[in-house]
C-alpha positions in Angstrom: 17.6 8.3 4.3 16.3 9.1 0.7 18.4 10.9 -1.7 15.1 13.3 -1.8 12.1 13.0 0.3 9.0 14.5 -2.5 5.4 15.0 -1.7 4.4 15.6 -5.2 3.7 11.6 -6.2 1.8 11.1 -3.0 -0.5 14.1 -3.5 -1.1 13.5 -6.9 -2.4 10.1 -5.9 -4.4 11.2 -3.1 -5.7 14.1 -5.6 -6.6 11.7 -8.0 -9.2 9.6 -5.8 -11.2 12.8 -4.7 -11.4 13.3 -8.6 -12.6 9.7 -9.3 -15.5 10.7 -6.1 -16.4 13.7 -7.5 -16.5 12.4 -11.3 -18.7 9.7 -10.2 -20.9 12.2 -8.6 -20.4 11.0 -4.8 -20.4 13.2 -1.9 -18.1 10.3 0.3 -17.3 7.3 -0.6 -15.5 3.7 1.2 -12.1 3.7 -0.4 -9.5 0.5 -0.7 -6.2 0.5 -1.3 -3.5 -2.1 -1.1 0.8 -1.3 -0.4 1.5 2.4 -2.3 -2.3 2.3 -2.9 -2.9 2.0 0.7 -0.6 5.1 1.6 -2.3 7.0 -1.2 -5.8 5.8 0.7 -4.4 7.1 4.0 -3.1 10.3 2.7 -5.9 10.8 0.6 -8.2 10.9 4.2 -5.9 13.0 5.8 -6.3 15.6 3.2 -9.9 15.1 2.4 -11.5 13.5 5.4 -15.4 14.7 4.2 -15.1 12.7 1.3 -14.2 9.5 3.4 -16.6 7.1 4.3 -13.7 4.7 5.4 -10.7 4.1 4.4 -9.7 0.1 4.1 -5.3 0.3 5.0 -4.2 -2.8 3.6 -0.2 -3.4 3.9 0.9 -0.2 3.9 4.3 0.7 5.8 7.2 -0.3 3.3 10.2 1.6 4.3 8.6 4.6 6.5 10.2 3.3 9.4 13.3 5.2 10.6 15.7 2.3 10.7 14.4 1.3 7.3 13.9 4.4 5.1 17.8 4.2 4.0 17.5 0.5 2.8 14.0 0.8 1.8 15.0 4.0 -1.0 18.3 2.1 -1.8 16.1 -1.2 -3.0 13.6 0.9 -4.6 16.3 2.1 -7.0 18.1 -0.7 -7.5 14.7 -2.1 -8.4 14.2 0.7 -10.9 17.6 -0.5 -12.5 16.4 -3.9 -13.5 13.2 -2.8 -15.1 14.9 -0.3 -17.3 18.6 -2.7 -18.1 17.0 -6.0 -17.8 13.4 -5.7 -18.2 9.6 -6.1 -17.1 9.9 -9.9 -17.2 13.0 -10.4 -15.1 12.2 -7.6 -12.6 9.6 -9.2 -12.4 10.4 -12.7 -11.8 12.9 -11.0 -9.1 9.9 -9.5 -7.3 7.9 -12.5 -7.2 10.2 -14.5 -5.1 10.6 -11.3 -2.3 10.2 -12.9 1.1 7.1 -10.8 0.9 5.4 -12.2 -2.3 7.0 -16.0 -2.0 4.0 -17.2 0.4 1.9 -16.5 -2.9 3.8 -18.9 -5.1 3.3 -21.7 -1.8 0.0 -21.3 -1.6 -1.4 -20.4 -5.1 1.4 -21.7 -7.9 -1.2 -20.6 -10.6 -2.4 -17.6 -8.9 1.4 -16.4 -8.2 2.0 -17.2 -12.1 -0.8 -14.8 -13.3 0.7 -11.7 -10.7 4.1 -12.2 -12.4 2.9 -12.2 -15.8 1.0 -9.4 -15.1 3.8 -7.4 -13.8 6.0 -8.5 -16.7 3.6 -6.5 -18.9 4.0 -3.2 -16.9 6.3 -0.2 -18.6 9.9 -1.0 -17.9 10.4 3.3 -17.7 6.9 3.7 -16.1 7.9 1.5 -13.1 11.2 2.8 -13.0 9.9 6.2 -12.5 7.0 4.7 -9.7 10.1 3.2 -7.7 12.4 6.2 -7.8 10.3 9.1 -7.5 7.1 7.5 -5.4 8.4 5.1 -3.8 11.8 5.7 -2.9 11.0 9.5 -1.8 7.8 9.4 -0.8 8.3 10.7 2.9 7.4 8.5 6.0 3.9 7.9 7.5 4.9 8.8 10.9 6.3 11.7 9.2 2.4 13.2 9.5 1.5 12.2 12.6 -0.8 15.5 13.5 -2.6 14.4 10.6 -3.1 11.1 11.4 -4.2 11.8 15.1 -6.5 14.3 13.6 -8.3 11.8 10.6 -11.8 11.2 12.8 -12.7 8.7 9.8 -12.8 4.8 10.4 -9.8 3.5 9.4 -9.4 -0.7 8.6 -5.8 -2.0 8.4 -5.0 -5.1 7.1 -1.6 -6.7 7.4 0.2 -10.4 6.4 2.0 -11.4 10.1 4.9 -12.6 7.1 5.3 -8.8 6.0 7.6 -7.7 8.2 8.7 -4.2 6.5 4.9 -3.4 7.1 4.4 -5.1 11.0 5.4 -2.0 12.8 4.0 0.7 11.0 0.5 -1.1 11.2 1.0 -1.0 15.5 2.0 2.5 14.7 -1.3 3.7 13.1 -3.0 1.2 15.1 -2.3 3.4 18.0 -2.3 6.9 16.8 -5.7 6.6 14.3 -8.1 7.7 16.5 -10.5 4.8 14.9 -9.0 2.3 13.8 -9.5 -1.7 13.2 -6.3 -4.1 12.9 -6.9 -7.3 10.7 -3.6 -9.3 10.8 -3.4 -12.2 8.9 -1.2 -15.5 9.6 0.9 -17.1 7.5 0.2 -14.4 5.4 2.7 -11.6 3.3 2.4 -8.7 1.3 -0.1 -9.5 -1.5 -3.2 -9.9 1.1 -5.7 -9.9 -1.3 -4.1 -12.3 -3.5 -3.4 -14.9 -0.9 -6.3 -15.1 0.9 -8.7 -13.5 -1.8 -12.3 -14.8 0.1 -10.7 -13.7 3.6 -10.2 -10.5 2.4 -13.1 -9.5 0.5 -14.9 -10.8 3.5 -13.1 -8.9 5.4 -13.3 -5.4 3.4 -17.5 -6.6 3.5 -18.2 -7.0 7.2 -16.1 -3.4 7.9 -18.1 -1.3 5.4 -21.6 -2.8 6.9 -20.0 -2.1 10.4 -19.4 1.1 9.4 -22.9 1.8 7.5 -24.8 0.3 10.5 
């Protein structure tokens, strides 16, 4: 298990979309999110549901299940290690060719080039701080299950069939959201949205006309 399971990081995510819908002025709104922005999209419905038009789940699930929450915390901080001793630009070279994220680089060389540049530009202490205290102790999603039987909003999730630290959480919510869509994508891994970018915003289309019709 985490060293320290902390709610804070994951409410102050989920806070800050209900302040984006109320800035702009919107009684509800469709929300996206991809990986930790997914779980913020998810916890953000479970604690303000009236705000939700839908909520689009895409590859959410790292490390909430029980036989992975132990591994899942240890990577994190090991992660957080490299970006503060090493660097932006090797951790993120070393996150680029996770099993997760290689199907990128075999499918879109120049595409997979731009997400690791990117990354290399991020905060060396700022990520380090994201993987130790949100990712690594953010608590499980199964872990609000009351809450997630209770979110009467409809609920799309999206998941790569080559993502496997995501695969069972995905039947898990598929089971327990009372409305809930599963989109799973071959030959597909974490970064959804970058790998099959048309697919996806196709996807993300036809569910929020679904759900306005």
């Amino acid at each position: 298990m985490p060293e320290r399971e902390d709610l804070y990081g994951l409410e102050f995510a989920a806070d800050d979309i209900a302040a984006v819908i109320d800035g702009l002025g919107l009684d509800r709104a469709h929300v996206v999110g991809l990986s930790m922005g997914a779980y913020a999209v998810l916890r953000f419905g479970m604690k303000y549901p009236q705000k939700a038009r839908s909520l689009v789940v895409a590859g959410v699930g790292s490390g909430s299940p029980s036989a992975d929450r132990e591994a899942f915390a240890t990577k994190c901080r090991r992660q957080a290690e490299v970006f503060l001793q090493q660097g932006s630009a090797v951790a993120a070279q070393e996150i680029g060719v996770a099993p997760t994220r290689i199907g990128l680089k075999q499918k879109d060389p120049l595409g997979w080039q731009r997400f690791v540049e990117h990354l290399s530009e991020h905060d060396p202490v700022g990520m380090a701080h994201t993987l130790t205290m949100y990712q690594a102790s953010r608590p499980s999603i199964q872990s609000f299950e009351q809450q997630i039987q209770n979110l009467h909003v409809p609920v799309f999730l999206m998941v790569g069939d080559q993502d496997d630290p995501c695969l069972e959480t995905n039947l898990y919510l598929k089971r327990t959201l009372p409305d809930a869509q599963l989109l799973v994508y071959p030959n597909t891994g974490h970064a959804i949205n970058l790998e099959e970018p048309a697919a996806f915003n196709d996807a993300v289309q036809q569910f929020i006309y679904q759900v306005a019709r």
